[in-house]
Backbone as CSV, one residue per row, in Angstrom:
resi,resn,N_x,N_y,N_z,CA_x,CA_y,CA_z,C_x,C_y,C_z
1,UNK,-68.207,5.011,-158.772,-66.768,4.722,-158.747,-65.968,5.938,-158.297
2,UNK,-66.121,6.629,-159.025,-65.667,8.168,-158.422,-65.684,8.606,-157.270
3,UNK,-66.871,8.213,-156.694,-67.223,8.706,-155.083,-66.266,7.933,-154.332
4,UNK,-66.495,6.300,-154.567,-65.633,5.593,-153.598,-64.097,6.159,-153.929
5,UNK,-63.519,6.240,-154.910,-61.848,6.745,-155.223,-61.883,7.892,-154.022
6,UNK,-62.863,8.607,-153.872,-62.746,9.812,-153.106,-62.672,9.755,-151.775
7,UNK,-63.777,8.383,-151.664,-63.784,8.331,-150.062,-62.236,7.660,-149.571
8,UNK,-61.666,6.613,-150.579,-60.310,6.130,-150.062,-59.337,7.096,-150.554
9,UNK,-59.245,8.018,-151.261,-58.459,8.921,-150.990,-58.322,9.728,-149.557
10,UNK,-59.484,10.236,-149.199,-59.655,11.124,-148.042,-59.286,10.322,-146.866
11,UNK,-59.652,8.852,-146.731,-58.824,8.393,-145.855,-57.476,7.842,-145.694
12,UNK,-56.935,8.096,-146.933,-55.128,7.677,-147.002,-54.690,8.996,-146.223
13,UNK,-55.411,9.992,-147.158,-54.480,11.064,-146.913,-53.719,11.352,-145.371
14,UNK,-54.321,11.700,-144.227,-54.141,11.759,-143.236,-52.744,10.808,-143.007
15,UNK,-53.188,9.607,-143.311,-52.055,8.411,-143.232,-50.473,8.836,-144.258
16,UNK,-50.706,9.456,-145.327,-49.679,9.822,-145.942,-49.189,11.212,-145.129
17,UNK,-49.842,12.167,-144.772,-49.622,13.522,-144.191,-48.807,13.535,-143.433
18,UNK,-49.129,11.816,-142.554,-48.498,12.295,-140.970,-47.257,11.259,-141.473
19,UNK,-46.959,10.320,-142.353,-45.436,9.843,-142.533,-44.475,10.814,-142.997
20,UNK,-45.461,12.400,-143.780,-43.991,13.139,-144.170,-43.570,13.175,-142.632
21,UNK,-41.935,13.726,-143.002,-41.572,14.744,-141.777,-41.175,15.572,-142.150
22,UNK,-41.765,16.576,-141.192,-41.680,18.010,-141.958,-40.795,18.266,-141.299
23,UNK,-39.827,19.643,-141.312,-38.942,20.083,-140.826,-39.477,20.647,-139.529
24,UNK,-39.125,21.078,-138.611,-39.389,22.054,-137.277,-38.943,23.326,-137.376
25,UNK,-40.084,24.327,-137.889,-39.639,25.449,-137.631,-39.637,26.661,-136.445
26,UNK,-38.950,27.339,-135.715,-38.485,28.019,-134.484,-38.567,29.637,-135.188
27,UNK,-38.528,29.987,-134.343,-39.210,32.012,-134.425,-37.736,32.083,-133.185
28,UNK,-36.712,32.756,-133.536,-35.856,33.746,-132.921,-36.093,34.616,-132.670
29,UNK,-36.252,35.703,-131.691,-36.971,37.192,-131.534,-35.370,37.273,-130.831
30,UNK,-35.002,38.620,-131.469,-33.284,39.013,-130.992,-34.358,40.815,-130.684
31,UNK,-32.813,41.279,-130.132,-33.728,42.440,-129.758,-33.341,43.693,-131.391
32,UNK,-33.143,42.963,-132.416,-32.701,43.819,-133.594,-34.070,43.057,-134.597
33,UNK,-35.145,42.223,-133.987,-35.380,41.666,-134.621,-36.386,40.252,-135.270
34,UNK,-36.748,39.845,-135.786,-37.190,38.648,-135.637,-36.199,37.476,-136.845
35,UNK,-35.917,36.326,-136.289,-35.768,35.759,-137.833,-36.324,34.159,-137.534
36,UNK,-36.601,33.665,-138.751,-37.626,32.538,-138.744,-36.676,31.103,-138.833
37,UNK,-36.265,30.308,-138.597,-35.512,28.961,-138.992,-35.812,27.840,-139.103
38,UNK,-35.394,27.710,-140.132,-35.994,25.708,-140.394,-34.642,24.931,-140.083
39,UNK,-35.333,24.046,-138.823,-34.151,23.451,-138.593,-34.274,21.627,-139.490
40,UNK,-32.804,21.357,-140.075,-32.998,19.949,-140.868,-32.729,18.935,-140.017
41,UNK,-33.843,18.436,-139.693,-34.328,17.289,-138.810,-33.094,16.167,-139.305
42,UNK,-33.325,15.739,-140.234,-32.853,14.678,-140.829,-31.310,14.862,-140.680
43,UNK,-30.686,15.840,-141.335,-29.296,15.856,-141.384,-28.925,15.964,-140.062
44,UNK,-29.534,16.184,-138.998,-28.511,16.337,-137.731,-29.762,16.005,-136.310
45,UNK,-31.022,15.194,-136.512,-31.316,14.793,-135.423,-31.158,15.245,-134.441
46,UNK,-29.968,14.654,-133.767,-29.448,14.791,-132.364,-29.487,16.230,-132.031
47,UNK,-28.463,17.111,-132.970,-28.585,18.492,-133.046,-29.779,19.101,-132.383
48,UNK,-30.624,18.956,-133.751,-31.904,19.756,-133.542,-32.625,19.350,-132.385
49,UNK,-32.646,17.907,-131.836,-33.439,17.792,-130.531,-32.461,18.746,-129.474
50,UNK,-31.463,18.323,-129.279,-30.820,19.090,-128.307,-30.797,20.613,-128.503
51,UNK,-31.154,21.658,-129.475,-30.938,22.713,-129.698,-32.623,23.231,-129.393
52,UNK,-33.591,22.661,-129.749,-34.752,22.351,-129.465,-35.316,22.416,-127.745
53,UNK,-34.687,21.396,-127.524,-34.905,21.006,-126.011,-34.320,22.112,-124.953
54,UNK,-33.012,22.427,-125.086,-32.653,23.758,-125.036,-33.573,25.182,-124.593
55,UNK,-33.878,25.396,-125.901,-34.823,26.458,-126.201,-35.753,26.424,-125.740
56,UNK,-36.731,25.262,-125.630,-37.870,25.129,-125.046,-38.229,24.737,-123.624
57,UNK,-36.872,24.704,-122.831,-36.616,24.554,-121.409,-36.838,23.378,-121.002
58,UNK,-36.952,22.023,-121.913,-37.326,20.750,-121.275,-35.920,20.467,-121.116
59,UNK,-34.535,20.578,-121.436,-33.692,19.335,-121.267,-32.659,20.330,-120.118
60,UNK,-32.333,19.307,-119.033,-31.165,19.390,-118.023,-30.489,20.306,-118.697
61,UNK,-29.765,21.215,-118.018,-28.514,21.718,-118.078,-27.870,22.065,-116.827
62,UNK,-26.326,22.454,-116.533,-25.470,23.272,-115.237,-25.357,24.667,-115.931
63,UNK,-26.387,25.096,-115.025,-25.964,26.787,-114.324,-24.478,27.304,-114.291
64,UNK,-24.386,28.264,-113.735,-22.923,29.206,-114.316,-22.655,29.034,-112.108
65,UNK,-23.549,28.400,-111.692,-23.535,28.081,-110.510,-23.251,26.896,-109.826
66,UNK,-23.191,25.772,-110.842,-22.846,24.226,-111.252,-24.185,23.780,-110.688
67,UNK,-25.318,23.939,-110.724,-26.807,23.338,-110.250,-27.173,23.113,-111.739
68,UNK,-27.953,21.572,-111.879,-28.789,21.174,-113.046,-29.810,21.665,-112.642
69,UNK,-30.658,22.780,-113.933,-32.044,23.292,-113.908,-32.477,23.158,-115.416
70,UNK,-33.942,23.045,-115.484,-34.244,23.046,-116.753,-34.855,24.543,-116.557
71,UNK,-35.076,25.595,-117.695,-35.338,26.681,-118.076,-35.165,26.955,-119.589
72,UNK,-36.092,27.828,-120.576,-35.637,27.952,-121.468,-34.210,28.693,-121.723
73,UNK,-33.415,27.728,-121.813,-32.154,28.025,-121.823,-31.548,29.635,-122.735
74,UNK,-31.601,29.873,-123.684,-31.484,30.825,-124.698,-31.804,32.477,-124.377
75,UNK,-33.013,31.830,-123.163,-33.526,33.273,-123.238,-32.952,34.220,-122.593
76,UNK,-32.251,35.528,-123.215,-31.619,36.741,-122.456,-30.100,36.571,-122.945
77,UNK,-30.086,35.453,-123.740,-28.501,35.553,-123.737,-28.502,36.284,-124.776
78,UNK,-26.961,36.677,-125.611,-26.761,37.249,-126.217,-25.619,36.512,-127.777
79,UNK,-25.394,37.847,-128.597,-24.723,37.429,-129.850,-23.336,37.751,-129.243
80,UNK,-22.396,37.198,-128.684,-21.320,37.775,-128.062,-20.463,37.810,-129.118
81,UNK,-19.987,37.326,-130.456,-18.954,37.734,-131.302,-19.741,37.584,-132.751
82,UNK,-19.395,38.611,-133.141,-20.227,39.366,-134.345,-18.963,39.683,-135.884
83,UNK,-19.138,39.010,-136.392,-17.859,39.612,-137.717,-18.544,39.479,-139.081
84,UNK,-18.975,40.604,-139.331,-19.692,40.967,-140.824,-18.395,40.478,-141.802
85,UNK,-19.015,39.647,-142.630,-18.260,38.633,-143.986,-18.469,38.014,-143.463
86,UNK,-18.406,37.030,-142.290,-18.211,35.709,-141.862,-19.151,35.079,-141.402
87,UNK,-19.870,35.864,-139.780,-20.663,34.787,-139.236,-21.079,35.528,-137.724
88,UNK,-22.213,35.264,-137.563,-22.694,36.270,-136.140,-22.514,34.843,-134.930
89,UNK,-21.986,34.705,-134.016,-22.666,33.898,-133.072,-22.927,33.793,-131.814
90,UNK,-23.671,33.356,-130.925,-24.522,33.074,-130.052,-24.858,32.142,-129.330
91,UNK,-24.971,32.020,-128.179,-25.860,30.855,-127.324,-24.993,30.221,-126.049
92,UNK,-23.642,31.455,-126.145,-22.761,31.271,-124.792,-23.389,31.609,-123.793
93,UNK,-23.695,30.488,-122.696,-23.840,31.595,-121.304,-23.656,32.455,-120.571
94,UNK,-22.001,32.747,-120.490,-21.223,33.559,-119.981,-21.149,34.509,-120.983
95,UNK,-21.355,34.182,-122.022,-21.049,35.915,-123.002,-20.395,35.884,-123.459
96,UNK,-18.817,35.227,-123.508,-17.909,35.502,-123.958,-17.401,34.232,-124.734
97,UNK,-17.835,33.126,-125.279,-17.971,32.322,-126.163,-17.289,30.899,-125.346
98,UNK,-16.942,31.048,-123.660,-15.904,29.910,-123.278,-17.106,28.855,-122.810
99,UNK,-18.403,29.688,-122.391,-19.723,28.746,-121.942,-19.968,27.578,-122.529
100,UNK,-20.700,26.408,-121.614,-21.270,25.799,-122.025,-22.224,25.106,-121.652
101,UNK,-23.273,23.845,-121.759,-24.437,23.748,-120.579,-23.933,22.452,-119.634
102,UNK,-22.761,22.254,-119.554,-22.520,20.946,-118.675,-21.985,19.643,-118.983
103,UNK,-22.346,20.042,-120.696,-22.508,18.392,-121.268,-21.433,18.553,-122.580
104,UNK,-21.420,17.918,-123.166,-20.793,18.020,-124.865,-21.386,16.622,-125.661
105,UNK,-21.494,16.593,-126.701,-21.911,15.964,-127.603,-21.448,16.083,-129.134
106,UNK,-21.759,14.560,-129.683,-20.573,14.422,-130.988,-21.228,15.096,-132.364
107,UNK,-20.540,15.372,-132.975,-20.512,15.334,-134.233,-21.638,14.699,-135.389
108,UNK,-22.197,15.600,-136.185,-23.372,14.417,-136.973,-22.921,15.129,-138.690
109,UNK,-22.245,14.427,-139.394,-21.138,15.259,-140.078,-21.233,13.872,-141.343
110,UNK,-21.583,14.114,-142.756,-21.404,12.720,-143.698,-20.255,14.040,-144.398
111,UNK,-19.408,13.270,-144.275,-18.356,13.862,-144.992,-18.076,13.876,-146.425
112,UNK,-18.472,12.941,-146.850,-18.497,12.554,-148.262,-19.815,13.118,-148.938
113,UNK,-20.944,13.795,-148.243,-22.496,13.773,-148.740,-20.933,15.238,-149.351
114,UNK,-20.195,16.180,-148.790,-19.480,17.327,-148.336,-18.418,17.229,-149.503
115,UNK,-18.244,15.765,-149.887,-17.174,15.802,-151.581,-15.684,15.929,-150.558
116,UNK,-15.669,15.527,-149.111,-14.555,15.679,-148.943,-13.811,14.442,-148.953
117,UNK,-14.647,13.607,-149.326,-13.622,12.240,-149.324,-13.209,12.497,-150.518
118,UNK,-13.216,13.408,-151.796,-12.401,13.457,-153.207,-11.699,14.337,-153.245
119,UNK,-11.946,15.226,-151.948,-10.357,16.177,-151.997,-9.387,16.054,-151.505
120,UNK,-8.360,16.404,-152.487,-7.244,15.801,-151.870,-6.380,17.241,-151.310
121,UNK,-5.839,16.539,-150.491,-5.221,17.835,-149.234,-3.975,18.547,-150.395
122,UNK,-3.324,17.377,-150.562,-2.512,18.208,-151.982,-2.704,17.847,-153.323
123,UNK,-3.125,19.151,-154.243,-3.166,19.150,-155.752,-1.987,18.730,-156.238
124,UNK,-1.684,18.447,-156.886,-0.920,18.323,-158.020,-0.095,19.406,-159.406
125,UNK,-1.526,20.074,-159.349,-1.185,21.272,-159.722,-1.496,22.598,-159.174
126,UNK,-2.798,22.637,-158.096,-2.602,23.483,-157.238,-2.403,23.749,-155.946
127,UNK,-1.423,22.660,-155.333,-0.873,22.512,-154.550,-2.012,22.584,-153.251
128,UNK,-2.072,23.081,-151.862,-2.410,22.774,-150.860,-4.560,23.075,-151.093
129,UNK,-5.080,22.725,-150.503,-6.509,22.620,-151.055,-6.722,24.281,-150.190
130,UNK,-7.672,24.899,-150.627,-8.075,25.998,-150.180,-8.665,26.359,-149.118
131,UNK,-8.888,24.669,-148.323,-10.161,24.754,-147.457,-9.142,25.132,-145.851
132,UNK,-7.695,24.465,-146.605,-6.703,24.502,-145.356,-5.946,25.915,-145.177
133,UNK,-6.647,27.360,-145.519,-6.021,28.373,-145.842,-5.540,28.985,-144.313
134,UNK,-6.732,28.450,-143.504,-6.883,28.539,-142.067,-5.921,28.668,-141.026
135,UNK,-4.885,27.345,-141.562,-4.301,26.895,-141.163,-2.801,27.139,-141.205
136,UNK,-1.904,27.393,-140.027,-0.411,27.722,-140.725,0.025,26.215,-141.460
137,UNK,1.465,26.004,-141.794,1.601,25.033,-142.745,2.646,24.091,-141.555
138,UNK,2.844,24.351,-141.103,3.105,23.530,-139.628,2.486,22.636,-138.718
139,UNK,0.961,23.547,-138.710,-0.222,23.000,-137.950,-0.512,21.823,-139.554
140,UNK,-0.459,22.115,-140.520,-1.181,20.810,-141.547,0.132,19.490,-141.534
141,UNK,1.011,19.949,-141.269,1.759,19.121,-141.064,1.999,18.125,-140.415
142,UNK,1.455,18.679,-139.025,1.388,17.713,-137.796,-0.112,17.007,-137.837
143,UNK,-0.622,17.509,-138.703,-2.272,16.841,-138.999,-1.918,15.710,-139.947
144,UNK,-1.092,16.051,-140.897,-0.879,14.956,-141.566,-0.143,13.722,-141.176
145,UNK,1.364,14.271,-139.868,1.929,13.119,-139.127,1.079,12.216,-138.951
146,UNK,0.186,12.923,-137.822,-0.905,12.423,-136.949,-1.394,10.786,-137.018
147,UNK,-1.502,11.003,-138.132,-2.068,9.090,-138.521,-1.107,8.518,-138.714
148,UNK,-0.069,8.795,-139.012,1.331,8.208,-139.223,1.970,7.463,-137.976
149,UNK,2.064,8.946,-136.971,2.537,8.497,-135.733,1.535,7.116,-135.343
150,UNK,0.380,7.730,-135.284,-0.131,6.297,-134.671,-0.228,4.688,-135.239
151,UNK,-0.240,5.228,-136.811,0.274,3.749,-137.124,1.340,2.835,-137.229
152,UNK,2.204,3.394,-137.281,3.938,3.341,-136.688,3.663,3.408,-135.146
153,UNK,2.757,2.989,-134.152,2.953,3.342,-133.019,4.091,4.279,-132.184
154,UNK,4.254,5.491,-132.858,5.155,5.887,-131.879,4.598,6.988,-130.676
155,UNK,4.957,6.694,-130.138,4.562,7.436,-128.807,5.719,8.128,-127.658
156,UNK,7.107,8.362,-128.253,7.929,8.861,-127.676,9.140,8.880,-128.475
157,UNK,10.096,10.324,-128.285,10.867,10.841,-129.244,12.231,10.024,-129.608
158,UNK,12.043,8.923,-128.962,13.293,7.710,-128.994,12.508,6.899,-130.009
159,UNK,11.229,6.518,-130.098,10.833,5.743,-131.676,10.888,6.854,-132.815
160,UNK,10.093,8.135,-132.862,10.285,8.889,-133.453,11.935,8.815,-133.995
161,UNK,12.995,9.106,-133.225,14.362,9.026,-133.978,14.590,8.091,-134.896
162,UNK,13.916,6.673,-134.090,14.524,5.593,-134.887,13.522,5.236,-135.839
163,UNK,12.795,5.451,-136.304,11.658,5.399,-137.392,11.658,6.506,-138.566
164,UNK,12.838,7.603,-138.303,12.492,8.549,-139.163,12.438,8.253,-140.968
165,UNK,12.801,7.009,-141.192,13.290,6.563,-142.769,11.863,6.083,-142.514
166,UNK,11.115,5.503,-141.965,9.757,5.098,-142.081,8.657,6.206,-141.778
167,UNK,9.064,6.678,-141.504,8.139,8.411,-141.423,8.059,8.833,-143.063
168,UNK,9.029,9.068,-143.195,9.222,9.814,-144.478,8.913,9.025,-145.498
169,UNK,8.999,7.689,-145.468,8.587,6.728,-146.909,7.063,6.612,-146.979
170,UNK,6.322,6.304,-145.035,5.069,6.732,-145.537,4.267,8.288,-145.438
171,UNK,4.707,9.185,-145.292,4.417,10.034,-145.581,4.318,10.994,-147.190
172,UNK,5.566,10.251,-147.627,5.700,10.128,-149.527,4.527,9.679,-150.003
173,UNK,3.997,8.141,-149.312,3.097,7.881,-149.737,1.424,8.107,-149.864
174,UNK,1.572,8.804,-148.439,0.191,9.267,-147.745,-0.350,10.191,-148.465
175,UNK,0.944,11.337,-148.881,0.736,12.626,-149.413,0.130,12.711,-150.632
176,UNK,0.282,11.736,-151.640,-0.336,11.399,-152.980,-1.558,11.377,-153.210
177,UNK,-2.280,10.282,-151.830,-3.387,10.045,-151.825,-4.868,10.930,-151.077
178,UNK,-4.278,11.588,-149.752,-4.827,12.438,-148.647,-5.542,13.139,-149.334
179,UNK,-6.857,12.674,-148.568,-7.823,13.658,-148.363,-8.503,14.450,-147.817
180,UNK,-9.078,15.569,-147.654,-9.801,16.098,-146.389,-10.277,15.513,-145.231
181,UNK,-11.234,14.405,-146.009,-11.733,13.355,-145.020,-10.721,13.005,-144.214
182,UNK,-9.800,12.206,-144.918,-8.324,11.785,-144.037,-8.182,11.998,-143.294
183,UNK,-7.760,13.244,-143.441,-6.941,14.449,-142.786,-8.215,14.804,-141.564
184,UNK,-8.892,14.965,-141.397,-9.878,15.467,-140.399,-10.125,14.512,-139.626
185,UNK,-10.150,12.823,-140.557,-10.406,12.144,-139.288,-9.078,11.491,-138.579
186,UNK,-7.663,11.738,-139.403,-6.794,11.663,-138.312,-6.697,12.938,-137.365
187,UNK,-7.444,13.865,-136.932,-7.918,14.827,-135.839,-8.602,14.716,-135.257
188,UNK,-9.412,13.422,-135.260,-10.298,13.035,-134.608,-11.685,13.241,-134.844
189,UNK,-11.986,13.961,-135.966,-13.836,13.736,-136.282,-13.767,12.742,-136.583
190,UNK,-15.270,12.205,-136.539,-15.736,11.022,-137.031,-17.248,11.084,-137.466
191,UNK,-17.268,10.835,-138.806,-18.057,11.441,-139.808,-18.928,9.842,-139.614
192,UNK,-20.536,10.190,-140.942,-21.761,9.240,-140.911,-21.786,9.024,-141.830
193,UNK,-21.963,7.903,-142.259,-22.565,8.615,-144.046,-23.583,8.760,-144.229
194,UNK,-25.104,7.884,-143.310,-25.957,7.372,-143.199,-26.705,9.183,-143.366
195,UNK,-26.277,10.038,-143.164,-26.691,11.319,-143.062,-26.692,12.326,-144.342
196,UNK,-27.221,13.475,-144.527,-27.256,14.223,-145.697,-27.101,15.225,-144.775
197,UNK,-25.233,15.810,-145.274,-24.823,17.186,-144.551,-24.793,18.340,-145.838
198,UNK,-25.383,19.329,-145.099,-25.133,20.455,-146.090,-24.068,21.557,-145.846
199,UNK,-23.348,22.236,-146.679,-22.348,23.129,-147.277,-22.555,24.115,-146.123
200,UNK,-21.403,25.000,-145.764,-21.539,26.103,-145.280,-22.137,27.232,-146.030
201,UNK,-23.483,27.225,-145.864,-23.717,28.195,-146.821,-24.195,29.808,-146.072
202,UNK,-24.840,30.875,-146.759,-25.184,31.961,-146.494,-26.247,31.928,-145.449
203,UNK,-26.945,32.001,-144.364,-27.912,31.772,-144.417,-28.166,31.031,-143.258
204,UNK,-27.218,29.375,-143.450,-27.378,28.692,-142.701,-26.558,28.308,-141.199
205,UNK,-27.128,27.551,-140.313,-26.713,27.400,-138.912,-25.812,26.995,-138.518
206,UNK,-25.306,26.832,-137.719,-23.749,25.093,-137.707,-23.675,25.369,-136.094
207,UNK,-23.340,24.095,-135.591,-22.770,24.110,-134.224,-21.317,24.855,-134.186
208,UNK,-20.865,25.571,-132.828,-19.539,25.937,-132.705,-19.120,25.343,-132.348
209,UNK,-17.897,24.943,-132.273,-17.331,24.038,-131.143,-15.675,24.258,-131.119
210,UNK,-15.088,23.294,-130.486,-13.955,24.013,-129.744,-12.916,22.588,-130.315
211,UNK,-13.474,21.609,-131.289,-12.627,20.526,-131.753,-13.890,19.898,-132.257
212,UNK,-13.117,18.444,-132.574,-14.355,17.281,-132.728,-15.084,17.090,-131.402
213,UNK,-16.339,16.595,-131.890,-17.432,16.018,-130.624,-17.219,16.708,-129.124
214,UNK,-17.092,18.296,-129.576,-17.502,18.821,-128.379,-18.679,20.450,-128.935
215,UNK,-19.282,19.434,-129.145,-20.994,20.597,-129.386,-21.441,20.654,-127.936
216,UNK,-22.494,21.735,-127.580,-22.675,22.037,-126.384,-24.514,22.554,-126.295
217,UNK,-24.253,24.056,-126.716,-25.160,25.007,-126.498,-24.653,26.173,-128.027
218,UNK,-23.413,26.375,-128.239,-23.527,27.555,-129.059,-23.428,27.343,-130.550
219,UNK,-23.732,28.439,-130.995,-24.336,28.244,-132.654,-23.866,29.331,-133.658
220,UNK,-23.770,29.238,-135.124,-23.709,30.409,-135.306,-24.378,30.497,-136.591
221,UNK,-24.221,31.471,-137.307,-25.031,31.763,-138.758,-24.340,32.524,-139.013
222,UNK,-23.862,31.893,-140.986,-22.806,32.364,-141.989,-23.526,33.304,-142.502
223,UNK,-23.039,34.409,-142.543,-23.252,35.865,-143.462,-22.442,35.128,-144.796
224,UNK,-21.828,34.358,-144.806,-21.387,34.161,-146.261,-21.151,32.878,-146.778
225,UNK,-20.883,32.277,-147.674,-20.565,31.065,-147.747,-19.326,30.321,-147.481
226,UNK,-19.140,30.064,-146.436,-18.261,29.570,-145.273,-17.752,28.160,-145.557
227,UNK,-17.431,27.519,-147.127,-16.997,26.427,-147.470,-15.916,25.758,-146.875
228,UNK,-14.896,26.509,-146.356,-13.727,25.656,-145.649,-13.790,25.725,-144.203
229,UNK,-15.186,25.708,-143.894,-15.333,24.702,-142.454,-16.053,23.748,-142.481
230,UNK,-17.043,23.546,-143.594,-16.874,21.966,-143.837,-16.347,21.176,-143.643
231,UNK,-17.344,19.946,-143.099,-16.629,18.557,-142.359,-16.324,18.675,-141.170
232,UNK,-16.356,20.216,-139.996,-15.397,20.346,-139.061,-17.060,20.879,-137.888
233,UNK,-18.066,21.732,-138.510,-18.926,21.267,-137.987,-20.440,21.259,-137.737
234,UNK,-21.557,21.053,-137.432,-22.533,20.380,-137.735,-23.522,21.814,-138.764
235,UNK,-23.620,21.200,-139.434,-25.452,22.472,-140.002,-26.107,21.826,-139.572
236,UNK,-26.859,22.371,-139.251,-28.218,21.745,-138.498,-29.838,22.880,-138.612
237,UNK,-29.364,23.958,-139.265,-30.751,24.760,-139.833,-30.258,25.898,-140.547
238,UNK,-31.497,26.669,-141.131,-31.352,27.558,-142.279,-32.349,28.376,-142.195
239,UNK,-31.649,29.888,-142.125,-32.894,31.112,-141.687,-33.585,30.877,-143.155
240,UNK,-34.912,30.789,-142.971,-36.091,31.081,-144.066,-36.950,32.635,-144.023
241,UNK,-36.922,32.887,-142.759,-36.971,34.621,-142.801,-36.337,35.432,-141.880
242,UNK,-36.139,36.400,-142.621,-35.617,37.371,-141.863,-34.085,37.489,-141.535
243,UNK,-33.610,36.940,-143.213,-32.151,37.096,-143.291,-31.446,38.717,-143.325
244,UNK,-32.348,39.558,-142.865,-32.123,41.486,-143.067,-32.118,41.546,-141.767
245,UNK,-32.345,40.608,-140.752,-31.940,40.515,-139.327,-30.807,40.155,-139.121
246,UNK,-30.351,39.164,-139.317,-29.264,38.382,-139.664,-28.059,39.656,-139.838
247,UNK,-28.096,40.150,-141.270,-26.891,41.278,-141.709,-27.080,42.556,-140.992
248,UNK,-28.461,43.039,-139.822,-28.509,44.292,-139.402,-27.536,43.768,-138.162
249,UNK,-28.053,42.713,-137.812,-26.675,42.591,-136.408,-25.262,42.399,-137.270
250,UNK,-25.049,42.160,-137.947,-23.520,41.986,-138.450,-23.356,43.068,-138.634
251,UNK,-23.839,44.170,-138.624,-23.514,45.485,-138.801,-22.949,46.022,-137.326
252,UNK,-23.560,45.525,-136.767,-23.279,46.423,-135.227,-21.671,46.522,-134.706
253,UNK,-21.204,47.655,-134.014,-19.995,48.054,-133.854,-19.669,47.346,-132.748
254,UNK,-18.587,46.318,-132.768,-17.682,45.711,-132.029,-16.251,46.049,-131.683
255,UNK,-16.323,45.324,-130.105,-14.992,46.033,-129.406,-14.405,44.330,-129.964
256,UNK,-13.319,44.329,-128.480,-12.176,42.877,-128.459,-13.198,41.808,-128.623
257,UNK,-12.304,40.955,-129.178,-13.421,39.871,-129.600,-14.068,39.472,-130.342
258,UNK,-14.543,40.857,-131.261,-15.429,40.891,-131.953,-16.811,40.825,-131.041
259,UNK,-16.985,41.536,-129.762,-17.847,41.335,-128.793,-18.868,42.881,-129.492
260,UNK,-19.636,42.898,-129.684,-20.561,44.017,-129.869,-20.837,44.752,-128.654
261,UNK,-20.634,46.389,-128.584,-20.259,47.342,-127.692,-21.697,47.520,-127.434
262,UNK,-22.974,47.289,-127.653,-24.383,47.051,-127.278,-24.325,45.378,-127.744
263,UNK,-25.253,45.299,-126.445,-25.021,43.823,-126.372,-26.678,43.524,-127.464
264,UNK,-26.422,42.407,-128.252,-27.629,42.022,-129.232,-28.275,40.624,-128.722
265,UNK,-29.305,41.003,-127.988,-29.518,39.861,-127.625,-30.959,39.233,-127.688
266,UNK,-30.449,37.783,-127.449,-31.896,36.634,-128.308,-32.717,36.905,-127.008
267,UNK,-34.091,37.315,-127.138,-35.241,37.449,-126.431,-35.568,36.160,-125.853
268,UNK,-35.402,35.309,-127.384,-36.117,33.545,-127.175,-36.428,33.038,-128.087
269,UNK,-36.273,31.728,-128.202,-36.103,31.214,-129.539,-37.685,29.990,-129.242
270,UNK,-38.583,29.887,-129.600,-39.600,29.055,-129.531,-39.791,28.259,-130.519
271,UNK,-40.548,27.391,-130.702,-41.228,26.168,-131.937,-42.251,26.941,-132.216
272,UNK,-42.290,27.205,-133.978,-43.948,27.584,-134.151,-44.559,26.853,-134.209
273,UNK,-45.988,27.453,-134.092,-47.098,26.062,-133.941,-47.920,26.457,-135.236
C-alpha cells in the first residue's frame, strides 16, 4: 500500500508543480551593481510580459530614429533621475525621462485591493486625505469638478454660467461622499478589481507614466514607502536582492533633473533560468 501511495504521489507531483505559477525572476546588472527582481505575474500580467519582452529583445519597438526593431531594449540605457527618499528611475531612451518605445499601454490597477475605494478625499475631521499632499488645492478642485462637469454635460462657459446653483448643490453633495477611487477615476484611470495590486512600498517597482494608460518602457523603484501614488500607477515587481544596490545609486550626485552627473547605467536586465 505504501509503495503504490508513492508511486501516485510521484506522478501527481509534476502535474501539481507545473499548475503553480511561479513568479519570473530577472537579474538587473547596473554598472553600480547587481540587483535580483521578482516580477508579480499575477497583479499586472500585461506589465510584466511587456517589461519582459522588452528586456529580452523579442517585442517591436520605434527607435529614437522612428524604425520598428526588436533588440534587447534596456541594454546601455541608463538611471536618468535619481532622488534619495523617494525613488531611482530608469528605462528612458533618450535619457532624459520624455522617451518612449512607440506604443503606450493601460493601466492594471484594483483600486480597492489599495483601500482606495474607503478613502474619502475629505475627512471630516482631518480634512483633505494625505495622499493629495501632491497636489495644489486648485488642481483637487478641478479633479473634483471633473465628474460634475460631465454629468451636468457642460462643455462651454455659457452652461457653466447657467448651471452654477447646480454645480454647487452637487458638489455639496459629492464632497461628503468622494473617494480616492472617485476622484482618480473622474481623471481618467480605470481600475480592475479582478487583480491583486500592491502598496507603494520600499523595495518595489511601478510603471512611470505621464497620466492614466500611458505606460510605455520606463520604471522606477521606491527607496521608500511611496503610499500616495497609489492607484495612479502600476507595481508590477519587487527587488528580492540586492536592495544595497538600489540605495548605492540613490546616493550618487545629481545635477538638473535630478539627472546623475555620472551616468548609472543598466548593463541588462535578463530572465534567470
Amino acid at each position: 500500500m505504501k509503495k503504490l501511495f508513492l508511486t501516485i504521489l510521484a506522478a501527481i507531483t509534476p502535474i501539481i508543480t507545473s499548475a503553480e505559477s511561479k513568479n519570473p525572476i530577472v537579474s538587473m546588472k547596473t554598472s553600480h551593481g547587481e540587483i535580483t527582481i521578482e516580477l508579480l505575474q499575477k497583479s499586472a500580467p500585461k506589465t510584466v510580459k511587456n517589461f519582459i519582452d522588452l528586456a529580452q529583445g523579442t517585442k517591436e519597438f520605434t527607435d529614437a530614429l522612428g524604425q520598428k526593431i526588436k533588440k534587447p531594449f534596456y541594454d546601455g540605457l541608463t538611471f536618468h533621475r535619481v532622488i534619495d527618499g523617494f525613488m531611482i528611475q530608469g528605462g528612458c531612451p533618450v535619457g532624459n525621462g520624455s522617451g518612449n518605445p512607440g506604443y503606450k499601454f493601460s493601466d492594471e490597477i484594483n483600486a480597492n485591493s489599495l483601500g482606495l475605494d474607503k478613502a474619502k478625499v475629505i475627512h471630516p475631521e482631518k480634512g483633505m486625505h494625505e495622499y493629495l499632499r501632491v497636489y495644489p488645492p486648485q488642481k483637487i478642485q478641478q479633479m473634483i469638478v471633473q465628474p460634475i462637469f460631465k454629468k451636468l454635460g457642460i462643455t462651454t462657459q455659457q452652461q457653466l454660467d447657467q448651471k452654477q446653483n447646480q454645480i454647487q448643490a452637487e458638489h455639496q453633495k459629492i464632497i461628503k461622499t468622494l473617494t480616492l477611487k472617485n476622484l482618480y477615476e473622474g481623471i481618467g484611470y480605470k481600475y480592475n478589481d479582478k487583480l491583486k495590486s500592491f502598496p507603494m512600498k520600499t523595495g518595489f517597482l511601478a510603471m512611470a507614466n505621464s497620466g492614466p494608460n500611458s505606460n510605455g518602457c520606463q520604471f522606477y523603484i521606491n527607496l521608500v514607502d511611496n503610499n500616495y501614488l497609489d492607484g495612479k500607477h502600476t507595481v508590477f515587481g519587487k527587488v528580492i536582492k540586492g536592495i544595497e544596490v538600489v540605495q548605492k545609486i540613490a546616493k550618487v550626485k545629481t545635477g538638473s533633473r535630478s539627472k546623475p552627473l555620472t551616468p548609472v547605467k543598466i548593463i541588462s536586465i535578463r530572465l534567470k533560468k
